[in-house]
C-alpha positions as CSV (number, residue, x, y, z in Angstrom):
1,X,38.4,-7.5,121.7
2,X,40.8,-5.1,119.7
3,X,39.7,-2.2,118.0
4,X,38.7,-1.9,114.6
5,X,42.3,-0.6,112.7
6,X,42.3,-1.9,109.1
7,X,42.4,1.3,108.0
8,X,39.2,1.5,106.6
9,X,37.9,5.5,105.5
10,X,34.8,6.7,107.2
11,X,31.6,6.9,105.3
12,X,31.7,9.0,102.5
13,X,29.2,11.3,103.1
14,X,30.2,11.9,106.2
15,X,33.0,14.3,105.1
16,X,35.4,13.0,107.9
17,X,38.9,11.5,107.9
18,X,39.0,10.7,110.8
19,X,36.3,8.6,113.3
20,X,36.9,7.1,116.3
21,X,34.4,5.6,119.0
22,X,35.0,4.2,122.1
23,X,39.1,4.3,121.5
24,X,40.2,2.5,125.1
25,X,44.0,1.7,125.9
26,X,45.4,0.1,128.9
27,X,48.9,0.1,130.3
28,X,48.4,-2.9,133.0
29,X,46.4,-1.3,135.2
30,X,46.2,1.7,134.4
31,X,43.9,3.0,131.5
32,X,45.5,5.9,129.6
33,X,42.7,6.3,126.5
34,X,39.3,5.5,127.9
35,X,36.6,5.6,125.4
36,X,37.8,8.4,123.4
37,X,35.3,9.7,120.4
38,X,37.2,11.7,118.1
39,X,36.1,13.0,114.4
40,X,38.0,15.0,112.1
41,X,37.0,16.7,108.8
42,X,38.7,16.9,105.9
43,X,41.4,19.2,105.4
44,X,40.5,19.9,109.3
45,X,44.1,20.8,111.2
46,X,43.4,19.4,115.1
47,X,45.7,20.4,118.1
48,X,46.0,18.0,120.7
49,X,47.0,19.2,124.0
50,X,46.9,17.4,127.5
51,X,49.2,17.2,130.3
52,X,52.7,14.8,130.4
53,X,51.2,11.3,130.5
54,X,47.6,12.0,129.7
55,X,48.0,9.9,126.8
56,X,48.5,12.6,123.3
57,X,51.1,10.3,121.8
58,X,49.3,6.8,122.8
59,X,46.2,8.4,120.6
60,X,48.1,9.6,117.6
61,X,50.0,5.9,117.8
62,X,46.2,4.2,117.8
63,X,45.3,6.5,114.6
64,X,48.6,5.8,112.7
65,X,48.3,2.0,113.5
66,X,51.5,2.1,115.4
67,X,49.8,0.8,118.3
68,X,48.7,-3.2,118.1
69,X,47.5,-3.3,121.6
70,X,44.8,-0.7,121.5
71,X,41.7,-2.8,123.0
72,X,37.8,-2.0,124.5
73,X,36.2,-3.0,121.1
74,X,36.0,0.7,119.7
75,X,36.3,1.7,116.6
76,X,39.2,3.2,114.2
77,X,38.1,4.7,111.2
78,X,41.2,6.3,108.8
79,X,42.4,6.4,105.7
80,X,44.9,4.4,104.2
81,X,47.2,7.1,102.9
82,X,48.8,8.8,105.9
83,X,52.2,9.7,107.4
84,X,53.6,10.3,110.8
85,X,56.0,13.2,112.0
86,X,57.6,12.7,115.1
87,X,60.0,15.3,117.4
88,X,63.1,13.4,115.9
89,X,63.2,13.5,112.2
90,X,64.4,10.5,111.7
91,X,66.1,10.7,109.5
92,X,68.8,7.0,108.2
93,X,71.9,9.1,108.4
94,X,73.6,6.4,106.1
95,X,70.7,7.7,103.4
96,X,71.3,11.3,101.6
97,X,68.4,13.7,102.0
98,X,66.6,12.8,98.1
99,X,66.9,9.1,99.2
100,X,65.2,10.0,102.3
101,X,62.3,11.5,101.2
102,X,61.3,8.9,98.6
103,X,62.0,6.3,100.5
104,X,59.6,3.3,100.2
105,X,58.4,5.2,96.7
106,X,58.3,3.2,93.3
107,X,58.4,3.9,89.6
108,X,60.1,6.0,87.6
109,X,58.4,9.1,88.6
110,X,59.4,8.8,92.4
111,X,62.8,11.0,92.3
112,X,60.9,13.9,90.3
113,X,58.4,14.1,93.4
114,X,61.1,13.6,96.2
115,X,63.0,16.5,94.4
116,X,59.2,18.7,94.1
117,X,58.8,17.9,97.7
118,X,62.1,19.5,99.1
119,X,61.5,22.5,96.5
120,X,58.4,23.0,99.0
121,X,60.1,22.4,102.0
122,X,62.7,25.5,100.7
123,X,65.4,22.7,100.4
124,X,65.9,22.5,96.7
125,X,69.5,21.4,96.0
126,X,70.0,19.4,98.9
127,X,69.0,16.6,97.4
128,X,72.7,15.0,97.6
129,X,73.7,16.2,101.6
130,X,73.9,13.7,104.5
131,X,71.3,14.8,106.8
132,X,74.6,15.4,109.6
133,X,75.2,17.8,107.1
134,X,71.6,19.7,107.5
135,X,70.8,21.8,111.1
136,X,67.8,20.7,113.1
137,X,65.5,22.8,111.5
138,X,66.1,21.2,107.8
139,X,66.1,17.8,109.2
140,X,62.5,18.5,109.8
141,X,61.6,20.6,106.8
142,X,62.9,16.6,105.2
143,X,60.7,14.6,107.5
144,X,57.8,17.2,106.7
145,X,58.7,16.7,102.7
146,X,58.7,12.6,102.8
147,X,55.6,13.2,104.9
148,X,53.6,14.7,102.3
149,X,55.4,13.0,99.1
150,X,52.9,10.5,99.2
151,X,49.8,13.0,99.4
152,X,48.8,11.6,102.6
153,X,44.8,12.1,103.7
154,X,46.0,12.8,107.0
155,X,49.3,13.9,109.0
156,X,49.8,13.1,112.5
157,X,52.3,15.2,113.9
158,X,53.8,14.0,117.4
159,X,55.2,17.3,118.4
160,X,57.1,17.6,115.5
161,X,58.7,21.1,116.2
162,X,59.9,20.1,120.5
163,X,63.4,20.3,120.1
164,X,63.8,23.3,118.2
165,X,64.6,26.9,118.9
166,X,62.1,29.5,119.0
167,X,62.7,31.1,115.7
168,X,63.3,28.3,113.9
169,X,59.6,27.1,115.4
170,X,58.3,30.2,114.0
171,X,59.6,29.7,110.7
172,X,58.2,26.0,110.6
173,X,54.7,27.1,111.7
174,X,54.5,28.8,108.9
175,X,55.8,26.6,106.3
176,X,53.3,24.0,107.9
177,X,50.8,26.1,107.5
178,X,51.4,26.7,103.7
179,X,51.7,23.0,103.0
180,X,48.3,22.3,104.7
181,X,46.9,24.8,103.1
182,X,48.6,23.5,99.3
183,X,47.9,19.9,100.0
184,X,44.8,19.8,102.7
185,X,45.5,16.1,104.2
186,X,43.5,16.3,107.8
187,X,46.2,16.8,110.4
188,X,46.4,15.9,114.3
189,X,49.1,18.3,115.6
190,X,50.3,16.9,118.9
191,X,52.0,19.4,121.7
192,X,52.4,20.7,125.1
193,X,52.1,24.5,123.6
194,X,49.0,26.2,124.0
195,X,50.3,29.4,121.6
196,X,51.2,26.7,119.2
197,X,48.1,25.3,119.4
198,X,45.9,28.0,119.0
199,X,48.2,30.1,116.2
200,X,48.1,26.4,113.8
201,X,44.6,24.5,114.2
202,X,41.2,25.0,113.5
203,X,40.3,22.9,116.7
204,X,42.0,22.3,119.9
205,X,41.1,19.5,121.8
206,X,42.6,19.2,125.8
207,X,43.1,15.3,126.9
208,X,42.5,14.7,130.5
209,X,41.5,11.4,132.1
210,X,41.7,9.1,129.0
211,X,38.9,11.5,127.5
212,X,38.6,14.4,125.7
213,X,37.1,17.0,128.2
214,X,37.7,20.2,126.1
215,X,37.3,20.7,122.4
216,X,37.5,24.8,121.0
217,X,37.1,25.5,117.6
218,X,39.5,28.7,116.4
219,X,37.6,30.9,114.1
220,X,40.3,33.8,114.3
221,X,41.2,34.5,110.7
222,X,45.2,33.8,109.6
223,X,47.8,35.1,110.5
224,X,47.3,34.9,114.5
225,X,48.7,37.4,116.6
226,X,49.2,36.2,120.5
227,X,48.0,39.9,121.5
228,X,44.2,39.8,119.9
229,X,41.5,39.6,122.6
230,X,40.0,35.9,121.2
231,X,43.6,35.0,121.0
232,X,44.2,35.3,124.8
233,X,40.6,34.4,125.4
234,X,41.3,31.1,123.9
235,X,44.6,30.6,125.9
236,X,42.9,31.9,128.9
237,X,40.3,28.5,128.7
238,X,42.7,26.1,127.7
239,X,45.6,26.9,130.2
240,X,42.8,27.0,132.7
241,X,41.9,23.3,131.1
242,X,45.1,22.2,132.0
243,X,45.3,23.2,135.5
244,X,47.5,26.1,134.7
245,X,46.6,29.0,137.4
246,X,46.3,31.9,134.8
247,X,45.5,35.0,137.6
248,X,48.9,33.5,139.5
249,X,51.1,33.9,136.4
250,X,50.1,36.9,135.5
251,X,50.4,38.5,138.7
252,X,53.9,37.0,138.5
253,X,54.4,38.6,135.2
254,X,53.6,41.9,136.5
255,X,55.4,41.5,139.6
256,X,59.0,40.9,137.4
């Protein structure tokens, strides 16, 4: 029996955005989601992380209705108006950057918000370059700007910021931060970095076995500094989560 997608929004006086029961997805054999529960507030930002293959993008593919195989008669509860951000911008490199953003907008209001968008990405006067004409970092302040055009409820993020260098990362965590904060859609971050993790979201959640076997709320006020003691506390439990032999590495650290 597939799962419930049609989009539909949870309850309203629930206060979610997100509500999922009994999410299972098989791959042959081989079950990869299996009867995953998952809620998420509004304006709630959710880190996802999990080991290679434990099944992060499969679940953020089942929420964005990417996935039309998802089966085990559970239940998909999301809003209608949502994007997706994924490691490649994706950009159509036959498309210049305004055209881009709007793309799939109507009416004669739909340039003046592509342009407001990039403004907010720090991309205003772009609007006319090729995206071969924009570094990896601006290609993804573009895919983050048609992302949030459409004042989505909730951004899935499939490790949006994978493929860039470290500074630029830093730079995009925070202009991530400030658009959550401007626009408050409910966001699933997925990512194989535990400081990403814990510097961005509210609520980390570790995938292991097709379930969710770890879910910490952050309650560290912003801005997050890797050296504070709930900081490394946090990192301590979730590296831990993820088999990650924390006493080993940082006798190794000392030991360089």
């Amino acid at each position: 029996m597939a799962a419930d997608t049609r989009g539909l929004t949870a309850p309203a006086d629930t206060g979610l955005t997100v509500r999922v029961r009994d999410l299972t997805r098989s791959f042959g054999e081989r079950t990869v989601l299996d009867g995953v529960d998952l809620d998420i507030a509004r304006g709630e930002f959710v880190a996802l992380l999990g080991r290679s293959g434990s099944g992060k993008s499969t679940l953020l593919r089942a929420l964005g209705e990417l996935d039309p195989d998802v089966t085990g008669g559970g239940e998909i509860h999301v809003p209608r108006e949502r994007a997706v951000v994924f490691q490649d911008s994706r950009l159509l490199p036959w498309t210049k950057v305004l055209d881009n953003v709007t793309l799939g907008l109507t009416g004669p209001g739909a340039a003046r918000r592509g342009r407001e968008a990039l403004d907010e990405v720090g991309l205003a006067g772009r609007e006319k370059a090729w995206p071969r004409e924009l570094s990896g970092g601006e290609q993804q302040r573009v895919a983050l700007a048609r992302s949030l055009v459409r004042e989505p409820a909730l951004l899935l993020a499939d490790e949006p910021f994978g493929a860039l260098d470290a500074l630029t990362r830093l730079r995009m965590h925070r202009l991530l931060q400030d658009l959550c904060a401007r626009h408050r859609p409910a966001v699933l971050l997925v990512t194989h970095d535990v400081d990403e993790a814990i510097l961005l979201a509210d609520r980390v959640l570790v995938l292991d076995e097709g379930r969710i076997a770890v879910d910490i709320p952050i309650e560290q006020t912003r801005p997050r500094r890797h050296g504070d003691p709930a900081f490394l506390h946090h990192r301590e439990r979730l590296l831990t989560a993820l088999g990650v032999d924390t006493d080993r590495n940082q006798q190794e650290d000392t030991n360089r």
